[in-house]
C-alpha positions in Angstrom: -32.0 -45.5 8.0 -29.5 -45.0 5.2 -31.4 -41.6 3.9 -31.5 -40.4 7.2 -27.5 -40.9 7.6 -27.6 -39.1 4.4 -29.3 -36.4 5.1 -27.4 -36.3 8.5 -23.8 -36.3 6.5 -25.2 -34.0 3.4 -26.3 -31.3 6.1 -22.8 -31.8 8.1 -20.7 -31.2 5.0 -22.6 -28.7 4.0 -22.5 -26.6 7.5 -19.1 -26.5 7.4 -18.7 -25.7 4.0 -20.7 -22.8 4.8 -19.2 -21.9 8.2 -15.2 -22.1 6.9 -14.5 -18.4 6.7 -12.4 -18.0 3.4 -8.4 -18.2 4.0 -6.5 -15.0 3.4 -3.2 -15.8 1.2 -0.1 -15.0 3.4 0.7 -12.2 1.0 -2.2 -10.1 2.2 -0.9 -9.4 5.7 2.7 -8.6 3.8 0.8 -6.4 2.3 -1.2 -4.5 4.6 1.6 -3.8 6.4 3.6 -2.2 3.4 0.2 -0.1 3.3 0.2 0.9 6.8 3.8 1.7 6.7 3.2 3.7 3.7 0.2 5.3 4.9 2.5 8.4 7.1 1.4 12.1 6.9 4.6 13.1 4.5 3.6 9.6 1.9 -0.6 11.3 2.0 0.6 15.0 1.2 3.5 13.9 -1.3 2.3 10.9 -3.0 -1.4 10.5 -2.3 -2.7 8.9 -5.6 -0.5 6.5 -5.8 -1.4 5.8 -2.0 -5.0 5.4 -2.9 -4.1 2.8 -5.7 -2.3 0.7 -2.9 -5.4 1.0 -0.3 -7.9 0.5 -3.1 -6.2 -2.7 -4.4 -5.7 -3.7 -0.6 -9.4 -3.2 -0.1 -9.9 -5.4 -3.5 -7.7 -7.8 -2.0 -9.8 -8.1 1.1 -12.9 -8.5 -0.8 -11.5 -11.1 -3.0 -11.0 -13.5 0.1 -14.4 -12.6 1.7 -15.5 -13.8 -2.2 -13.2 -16.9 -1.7 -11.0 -16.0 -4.7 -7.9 -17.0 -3.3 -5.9 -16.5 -6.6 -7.3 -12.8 -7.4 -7.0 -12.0 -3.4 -3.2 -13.5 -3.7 -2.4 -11.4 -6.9 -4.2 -7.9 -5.6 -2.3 -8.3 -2.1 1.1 -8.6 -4.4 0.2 -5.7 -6.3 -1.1 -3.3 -3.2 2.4 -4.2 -1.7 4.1 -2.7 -5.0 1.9 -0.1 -5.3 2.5 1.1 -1.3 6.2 0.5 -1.6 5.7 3.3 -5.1 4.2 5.6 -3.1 6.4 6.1 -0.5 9.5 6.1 -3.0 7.3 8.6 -5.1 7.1 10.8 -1.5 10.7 9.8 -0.3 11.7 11.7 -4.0 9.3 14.9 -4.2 11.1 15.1 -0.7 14.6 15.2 -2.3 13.8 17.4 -5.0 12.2 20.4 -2.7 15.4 20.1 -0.8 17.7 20.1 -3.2 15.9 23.2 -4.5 15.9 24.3 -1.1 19.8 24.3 -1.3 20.2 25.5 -4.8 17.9 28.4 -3.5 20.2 29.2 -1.0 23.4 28.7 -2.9 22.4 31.0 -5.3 21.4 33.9 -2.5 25.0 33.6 -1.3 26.4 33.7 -4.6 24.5 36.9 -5.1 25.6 38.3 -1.7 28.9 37.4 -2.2 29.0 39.4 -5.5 27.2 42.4 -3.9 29.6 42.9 -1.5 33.1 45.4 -2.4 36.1 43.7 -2.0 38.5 44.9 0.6 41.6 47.3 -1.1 
């Protein structure tokens, strides 16, 4: 009777051990929505590797939990966050600098216009 309740309680604890699906750390979700935030038309064409090094830690991060590495999942998600909030400062400032070319460009034109042009008697 007593190996049978045993067995009984082994197989229990051990079911559920097995049927827990791993718990994502609360920084994950923080961090998959920095990613998707990040992940915009202007952030792929202006920034896109250091987009990819946010989704590919994100996608690390993911399979840490499914691994049940809380601590490495926890760690990754942290990162990914940094690394999506990089990108789209990285895009937000290639941005800048094509339009403040943009307006030095055009400066310049109406300098050279304005220079072309006689002056009135």
């Amino acid at each position: 009777m007593k190996s049978t309740l045993f067995a009984a309680a082994s197989c229990v604890l051990l079911l559920n051990a097995c049927g827990s699906a791993p718990k994502a750390p609360p920084q994950l979700a923080v961090a998959e929505a920095a990613v998707q935030r990040a992940s915009t038309p202007a952030t792929m064409a202006d920034a896109p590797a250091e987009l990819r090094v946010a989704t590919d830690k994100l996608a690390a991060a993911r399979a840490a939990v499914t691994a049940g590495d809380a601590t490495r999942a926890r760690l990754l998600s942290e990162q990914a966050e940094i690394d999506a909030r990089v990108a789209e400062l990285h895009a937000d400032s290639v941005r800048s600098g094509k339009a403040a070319k943009e307006s030095q460009d055009a400066a310049r034109a109406l300098a050279e216009e304005i220079q072309r042009k006689p002056t009135a008697p």
